[in-house]
C-alpha positions as CSV (number, residue, x, y, z in Angstrom):
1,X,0.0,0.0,0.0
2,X,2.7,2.3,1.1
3,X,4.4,1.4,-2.3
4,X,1.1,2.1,-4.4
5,X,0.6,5.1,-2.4
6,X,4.4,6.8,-3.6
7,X,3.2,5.6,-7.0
8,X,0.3,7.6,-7.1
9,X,1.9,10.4,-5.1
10,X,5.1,10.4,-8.3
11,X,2.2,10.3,-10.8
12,X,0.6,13.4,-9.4
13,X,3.5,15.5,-9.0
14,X,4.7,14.2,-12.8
15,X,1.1,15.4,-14.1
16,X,1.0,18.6,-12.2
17,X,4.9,19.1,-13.7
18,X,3.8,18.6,-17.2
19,X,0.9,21.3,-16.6
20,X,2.8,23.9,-15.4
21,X,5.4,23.4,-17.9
22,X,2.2,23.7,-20.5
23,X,1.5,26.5,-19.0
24,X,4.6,28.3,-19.0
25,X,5.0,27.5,-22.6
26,X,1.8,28.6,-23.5
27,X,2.2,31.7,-21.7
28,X,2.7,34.9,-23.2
29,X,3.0,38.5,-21.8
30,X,0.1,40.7,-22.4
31,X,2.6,42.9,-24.5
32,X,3.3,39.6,-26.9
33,X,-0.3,39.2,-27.1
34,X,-0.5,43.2,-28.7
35,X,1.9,43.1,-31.0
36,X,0.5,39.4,-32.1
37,X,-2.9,40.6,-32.8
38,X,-1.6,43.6,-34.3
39,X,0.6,42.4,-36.7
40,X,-2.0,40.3,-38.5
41,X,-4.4,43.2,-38.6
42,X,-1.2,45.5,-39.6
43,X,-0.6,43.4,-42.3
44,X,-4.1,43.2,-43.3
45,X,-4.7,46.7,-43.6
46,X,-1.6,46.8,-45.5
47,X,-2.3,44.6,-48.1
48,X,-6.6,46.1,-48.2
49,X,-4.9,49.5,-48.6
50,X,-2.5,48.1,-51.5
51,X,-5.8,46.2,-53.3
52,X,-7.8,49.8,-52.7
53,X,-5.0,51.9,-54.6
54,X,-4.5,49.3,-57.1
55,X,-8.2,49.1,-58.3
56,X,-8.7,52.9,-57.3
57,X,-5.4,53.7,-59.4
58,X,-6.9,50.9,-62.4
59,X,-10.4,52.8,-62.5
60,X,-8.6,56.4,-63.1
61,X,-6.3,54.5,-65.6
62,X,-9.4,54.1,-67.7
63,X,-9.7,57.8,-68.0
64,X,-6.3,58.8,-68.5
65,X,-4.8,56.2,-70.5
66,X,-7.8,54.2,-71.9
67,X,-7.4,51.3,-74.6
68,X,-8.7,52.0,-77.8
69,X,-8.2,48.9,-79.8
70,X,-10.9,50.7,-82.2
71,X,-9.5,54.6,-82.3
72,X,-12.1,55.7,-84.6
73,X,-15.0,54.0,-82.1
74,X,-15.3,56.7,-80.0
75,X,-16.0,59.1,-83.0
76,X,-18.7,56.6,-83.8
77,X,-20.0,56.6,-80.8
78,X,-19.7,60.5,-80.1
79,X,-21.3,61.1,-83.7
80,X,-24.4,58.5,-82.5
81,X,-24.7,60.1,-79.3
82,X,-24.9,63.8,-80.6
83,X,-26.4,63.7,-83.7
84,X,-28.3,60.5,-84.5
85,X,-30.2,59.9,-81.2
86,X,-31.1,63.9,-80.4
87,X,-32.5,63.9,-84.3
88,X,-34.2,61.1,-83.9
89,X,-35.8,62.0,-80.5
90,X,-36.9,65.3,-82.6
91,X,-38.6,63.4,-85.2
92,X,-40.5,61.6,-82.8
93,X,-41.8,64.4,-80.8
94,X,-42.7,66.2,-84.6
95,X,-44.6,62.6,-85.6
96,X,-46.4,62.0,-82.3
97,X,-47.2,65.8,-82.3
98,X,-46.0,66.2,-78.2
99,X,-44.4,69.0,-77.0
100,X,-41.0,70.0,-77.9
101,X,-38.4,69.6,-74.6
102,X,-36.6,72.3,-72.8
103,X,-33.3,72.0,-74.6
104,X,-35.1,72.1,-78.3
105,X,-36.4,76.1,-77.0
106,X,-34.0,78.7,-78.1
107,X,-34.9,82.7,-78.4
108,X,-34.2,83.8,-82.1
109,X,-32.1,85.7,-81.1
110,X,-29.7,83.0,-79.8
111,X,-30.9,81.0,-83.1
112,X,-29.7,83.2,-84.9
113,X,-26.0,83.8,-83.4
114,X,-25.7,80.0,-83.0
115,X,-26.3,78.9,-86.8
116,X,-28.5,81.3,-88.9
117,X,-29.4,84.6,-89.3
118,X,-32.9,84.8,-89.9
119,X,-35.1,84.2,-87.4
120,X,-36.9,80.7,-87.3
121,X,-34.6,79.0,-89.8
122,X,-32.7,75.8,-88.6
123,X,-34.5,76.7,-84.8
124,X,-33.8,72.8,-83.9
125,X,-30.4,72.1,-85.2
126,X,-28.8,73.9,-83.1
127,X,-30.0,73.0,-79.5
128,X,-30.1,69.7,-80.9
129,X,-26.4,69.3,-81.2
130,X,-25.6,71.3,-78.0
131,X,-27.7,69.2,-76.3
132,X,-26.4,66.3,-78.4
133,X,-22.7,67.6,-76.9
134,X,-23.4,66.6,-73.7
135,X,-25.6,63.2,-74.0
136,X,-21.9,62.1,-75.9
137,X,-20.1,63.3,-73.3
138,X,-21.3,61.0,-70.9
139,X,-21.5,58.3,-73.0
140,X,-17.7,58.6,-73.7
141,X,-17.5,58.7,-69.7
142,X,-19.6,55.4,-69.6
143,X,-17.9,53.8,-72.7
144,X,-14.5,54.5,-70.8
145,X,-15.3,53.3,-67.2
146,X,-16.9,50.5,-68.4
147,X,-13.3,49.7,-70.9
148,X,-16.3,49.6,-74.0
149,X,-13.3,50.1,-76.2
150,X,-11.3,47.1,-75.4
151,X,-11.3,43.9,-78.2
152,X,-13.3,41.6,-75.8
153,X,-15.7,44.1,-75.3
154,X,-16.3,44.9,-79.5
155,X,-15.1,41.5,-81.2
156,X,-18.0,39.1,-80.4
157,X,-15.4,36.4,-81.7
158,X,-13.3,37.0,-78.7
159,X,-15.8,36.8,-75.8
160,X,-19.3,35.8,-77.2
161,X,-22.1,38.5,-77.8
162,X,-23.1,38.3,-74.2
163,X,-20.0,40.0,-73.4
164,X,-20.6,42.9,-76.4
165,X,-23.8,43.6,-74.6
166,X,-23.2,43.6,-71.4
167,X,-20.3,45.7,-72.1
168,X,-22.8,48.5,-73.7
169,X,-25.1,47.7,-70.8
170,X,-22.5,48.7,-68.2
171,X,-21.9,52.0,-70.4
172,X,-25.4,53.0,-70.6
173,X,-25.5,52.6,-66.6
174,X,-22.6,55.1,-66.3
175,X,-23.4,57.4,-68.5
176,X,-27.3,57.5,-66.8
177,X,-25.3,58.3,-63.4
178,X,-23.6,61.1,-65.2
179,X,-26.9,62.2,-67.1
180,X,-28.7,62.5,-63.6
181,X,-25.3,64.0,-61.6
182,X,-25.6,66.8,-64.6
183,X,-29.8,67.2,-63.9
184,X,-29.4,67.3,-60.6
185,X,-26.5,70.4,-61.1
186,X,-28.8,71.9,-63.1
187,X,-31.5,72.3,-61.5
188,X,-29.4,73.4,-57.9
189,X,-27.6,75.8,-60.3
190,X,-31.4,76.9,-61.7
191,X,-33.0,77.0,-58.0
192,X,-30.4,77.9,-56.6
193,X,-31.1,74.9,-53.3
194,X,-32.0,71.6,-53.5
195,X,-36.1,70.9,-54.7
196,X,-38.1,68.0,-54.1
197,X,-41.9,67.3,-55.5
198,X,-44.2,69.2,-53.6
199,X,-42.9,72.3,-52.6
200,X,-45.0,74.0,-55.3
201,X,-46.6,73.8,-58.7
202,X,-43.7,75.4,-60.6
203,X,-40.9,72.9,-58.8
204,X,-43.0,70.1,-59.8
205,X,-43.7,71.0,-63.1
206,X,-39.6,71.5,-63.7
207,X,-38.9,68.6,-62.1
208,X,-41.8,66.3,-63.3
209,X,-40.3,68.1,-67.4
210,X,-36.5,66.9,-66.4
211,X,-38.1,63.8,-65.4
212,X,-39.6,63.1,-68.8
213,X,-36.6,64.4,-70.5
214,X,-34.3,62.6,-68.8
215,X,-36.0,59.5,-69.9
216,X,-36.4,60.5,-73.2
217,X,-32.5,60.7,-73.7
218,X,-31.6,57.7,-71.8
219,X,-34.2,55.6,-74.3
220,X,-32.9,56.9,-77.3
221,X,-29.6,57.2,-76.8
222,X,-29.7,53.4,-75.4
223,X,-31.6,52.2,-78.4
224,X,-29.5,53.9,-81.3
225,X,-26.1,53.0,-79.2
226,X,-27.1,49.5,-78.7
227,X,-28.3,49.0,-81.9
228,X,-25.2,50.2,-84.1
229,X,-22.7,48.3,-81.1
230,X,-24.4,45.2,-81.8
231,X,-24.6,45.5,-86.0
232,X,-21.1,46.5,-85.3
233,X,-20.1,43.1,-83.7
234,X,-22.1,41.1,-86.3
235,X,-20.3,43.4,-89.0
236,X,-17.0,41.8,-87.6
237,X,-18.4,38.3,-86.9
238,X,-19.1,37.9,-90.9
239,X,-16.3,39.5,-91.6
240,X,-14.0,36.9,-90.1
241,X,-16.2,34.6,-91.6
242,X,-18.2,33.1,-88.3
């Protein structure tokens, strides 16, 4: 018994030897335990800042050093946006007999310095294309930020016609941001504060009228861009023979 009992005695001391030494190698000083759970964090942040200025630094790159793979593209498209889509918008509001929009109102006066000198002659052309201006303008924003210029993005033999129109797609989506940044500068710089519907019948009638017009633009210009992106792709589909 005495013999079992310095056993058991040897055992427990051995046990409560191996704990503390556990223990002391499992120890560490609060200051350890900082600069452990910073480093990871540290590093982290580190490499989250470095991913943030890369793709921060590859979205500006789009603007100041785009790929054109197509450098005459963008004329298309600025000629499409200015000219083709505003026209057409005109001739629809003619046909269906509605009433003309804000930008297509121009004094004679201002006519007739813009274009012509007598009074009444060529009254649409020229709001058209000023107006025009600015609808390219932020579709050569959109175009850019959304690389519409790259091969994958035009050749439908590279990536599929999915990827065509999904490109134009994500365009049109910047350039709406754009459109409706530009409104809402407008109508702060016309108002001179911020409006909202219901504050009085003339606020709501200007804002229901940039409303409508806003529309208007982002419809046309998305069917006439879409529609010469997409005979464009099939253009160079048949021409490669596929």
């Amino acid at each position: 018994l005495q013999g079992n009992n310095k056993t058991m005695k040897f055992l427990r001391l051995l046990l409560c030897t191996y704990m503390m030494i556990g223990k002391s190698l499992s120890f560490v000083t609060p200051q350890q335990q900082k600069q452990q759970g910073r480093m990871p964090s540290t590093s982290l942040q580190q490499s989250d800042d470095n991913n943030n200025n890369d793709s921060s630094s590859s979205f500006t790159r789009r603007f100041t050093n785009p790929v054109l793979d197509d450098p005459f593209l963008p004329l298309t498209d600025g000629t499409m946006a200015q000219i083709v889509a505003p026209a057409l918008q005109v001739f629809y509001v003619t046909l269906v007999q509605a009433p003309y929009p804000s930008w297509l109102q121009l004094s004679s006066r201002a006519n007739s310095e813009l274009l012509f000198f007598e009074p009444g002659r060529g009254s649409l052309v020229a709001p058209a294309l000023i107006h025009g201006a600015g609808l390219a303008c932020c579709w050569l924003l959109g175009a850019l930020a959304a690389k519409a210029y790259e091969q994958e993005n035009i050749d439908p033999t590279v990536s599929g016609y999915g990827q065509v129109l999904l490109a134009v797609m994500k365009a049109g989506a910047f350039a709406t941001g754009v459109l409706i940044f530009a409104t809402q500068m407008d109508l702060l710089s016309e108002f001179g504060r911020y409006v909202q519907l219901g504050e009085s019948p003339e606020t709501d009638l200007r804002l229901l009228t940039a409303w409508t017009e806003g529309f208007r633009d982002v419809l046309f210009e998305a069917v006439v861009i879409t529609s010469m992106r997409m005979y464009l792709a099939v253009s160079i589909a048949r021409r490669k023979g596929l």
